[in-house]
C-alpha positions in Angstrom: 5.7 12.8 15.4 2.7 11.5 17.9 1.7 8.2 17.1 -2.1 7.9 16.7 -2.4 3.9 16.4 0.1 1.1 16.2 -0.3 -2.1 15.4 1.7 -5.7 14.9 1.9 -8.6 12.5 4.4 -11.7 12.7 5.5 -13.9 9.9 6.8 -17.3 10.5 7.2 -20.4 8.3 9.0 -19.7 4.9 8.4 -15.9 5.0 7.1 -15.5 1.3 6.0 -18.9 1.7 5.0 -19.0 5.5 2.2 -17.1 7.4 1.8 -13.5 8.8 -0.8 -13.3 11.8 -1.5 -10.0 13.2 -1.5 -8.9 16.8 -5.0 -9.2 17.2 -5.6 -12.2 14.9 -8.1 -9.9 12.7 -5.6 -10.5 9.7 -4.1 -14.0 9.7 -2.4 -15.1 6.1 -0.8 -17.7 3.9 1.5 -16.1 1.7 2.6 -18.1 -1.7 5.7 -17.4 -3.9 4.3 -16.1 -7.6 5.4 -17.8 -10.5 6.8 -15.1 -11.9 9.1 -15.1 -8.4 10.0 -19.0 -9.1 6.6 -20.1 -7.0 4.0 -22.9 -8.1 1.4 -20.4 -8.2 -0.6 -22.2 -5.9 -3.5 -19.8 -4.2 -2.5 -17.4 -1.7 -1.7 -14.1 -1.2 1.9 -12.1 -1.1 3.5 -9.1 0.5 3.1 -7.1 -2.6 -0.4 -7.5 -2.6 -0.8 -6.8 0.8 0.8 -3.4 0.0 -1.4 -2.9 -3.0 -4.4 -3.0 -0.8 -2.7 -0.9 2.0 -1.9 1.8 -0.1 -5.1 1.9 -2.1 -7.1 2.1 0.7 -5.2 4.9 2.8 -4.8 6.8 -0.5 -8.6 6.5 -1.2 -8.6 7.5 2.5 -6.5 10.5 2.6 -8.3 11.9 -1.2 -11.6 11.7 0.9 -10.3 13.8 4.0 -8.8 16.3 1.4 -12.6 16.1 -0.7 -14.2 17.2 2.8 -11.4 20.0 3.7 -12.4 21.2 0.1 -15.8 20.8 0.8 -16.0 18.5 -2.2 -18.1 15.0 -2.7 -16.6 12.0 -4.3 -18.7 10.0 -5.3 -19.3 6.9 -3.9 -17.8 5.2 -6.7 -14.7 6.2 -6.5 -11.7 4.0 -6.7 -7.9 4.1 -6.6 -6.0 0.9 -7.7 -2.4 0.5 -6.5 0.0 -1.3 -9.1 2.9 -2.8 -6.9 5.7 -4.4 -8.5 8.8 -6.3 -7.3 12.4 -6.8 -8.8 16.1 -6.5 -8.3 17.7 -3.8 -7.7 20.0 -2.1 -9.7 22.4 -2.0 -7.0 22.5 -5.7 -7.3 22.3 -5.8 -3.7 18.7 -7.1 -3.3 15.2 -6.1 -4.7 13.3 -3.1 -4.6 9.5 -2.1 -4.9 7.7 0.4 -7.4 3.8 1.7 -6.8 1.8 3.7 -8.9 -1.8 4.5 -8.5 -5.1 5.4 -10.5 -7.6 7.2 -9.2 -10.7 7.4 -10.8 -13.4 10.0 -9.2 -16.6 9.6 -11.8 -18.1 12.6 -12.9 -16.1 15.3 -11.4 -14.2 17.9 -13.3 -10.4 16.6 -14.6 -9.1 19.6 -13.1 -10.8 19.4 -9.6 -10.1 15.8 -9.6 -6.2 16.7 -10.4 -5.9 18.9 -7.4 -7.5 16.7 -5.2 -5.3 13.9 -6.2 -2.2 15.7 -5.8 -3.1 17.3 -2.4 -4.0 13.4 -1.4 -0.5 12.0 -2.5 1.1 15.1 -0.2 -1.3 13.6 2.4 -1.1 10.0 2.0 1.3 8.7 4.6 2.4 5.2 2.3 3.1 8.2 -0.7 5.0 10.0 2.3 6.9 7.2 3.1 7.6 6.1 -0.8 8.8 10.1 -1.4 10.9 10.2 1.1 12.3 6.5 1.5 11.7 6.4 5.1 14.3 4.6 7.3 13.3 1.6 8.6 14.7 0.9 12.5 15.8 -3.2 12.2 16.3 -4.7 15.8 17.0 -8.5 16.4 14.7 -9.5 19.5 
C-alpha cells in the first residue's frame, strides 16, 4: 500500500496520565484517567476520546468523498458521532476497544442515506482497520 501522509505523536509522563505532543507540535495534550477507569476526573482529555474524534472525522470524511463519486450533496449539517468504549477483555489478558457510529445526513432519503453510509464504512480506513484488526508492528527504540 503507498503511503499518502504519515505523521507522529509521543506520549511521556504517566501515559493515560501524562502528555502526547505530536511531531509537529500542532496537537499537544494532557491526558487524565476517567473515573470510571479509577481517575479523579480532573479535566483533560483521554485516548478514547482522541479516537472518537479521529474516527468521526475521517468517517464524515470518507461519506463525503463517496456523496461526490455518487454525485450526491450532504448537507452541510451533517454529522457522524463516534461512541468509543473501553474495557477488559474477555481473554483476560488486557482491555479491548468497541466504536460504533451515527450518522445523521438531514433531509436525504433513508435509503440513499443507507447506501452512502455503508459504502463509507467500506471506505473509511479507521472502519478498515476495526474490520479487519489490523496488526500493529511494536518495536522498542
Amino acid at each position: 500500500m503507498p503511503i499518502l501522509y504519515t505523521t507522529e505523536a509521543t506520549a511521556s509522563g504517566g501515559g493515560r496520565s501524562g502528555r502526547s505532543v505530536t511531531a509537529d507540535g500542532v496537537l499537544d495534550v494532557q491526558f487524565t484517567v476517567p473515573k470510571e477507569l479509577g481517575g479523579d476526573g480532573a479535566r483533560g482529555t483521554n485516548p478514547e476520546q482522541l479516537f472518537a474524534t479521529g474516527y468521526s472525522a475521517c468517517f464524515l470524511g470518507a461519506l463525503r468523498v463517496v456523496a461526490g463519486q455518487k454525485k450526491v450533496k450532504l448537507p452541510d449539517d451533517t454529522t457522524v458521532t463516534a461512541k468509543v468504549g473501553i474495557g477488559p477483555r474477555d481473554d483476560g489478558q488486557g482491555f479491548g476497544i468497541e466504536a460504533a457510529l451515527t450518522v445523521d445526513i438531514p433531509g436525504l432519503d433513508r435509503d440513499l442515506a443507507e447506501a452512502l453510509v455503508a459504502q463509507a464504512h467500506i471506505v473509511c480506513p479507521y472502519s478498515h482497520a476495526m474490520r479487519t484488526a489490523t496488526e500493529v508492528p511494536v518495536s522498542v527504540a
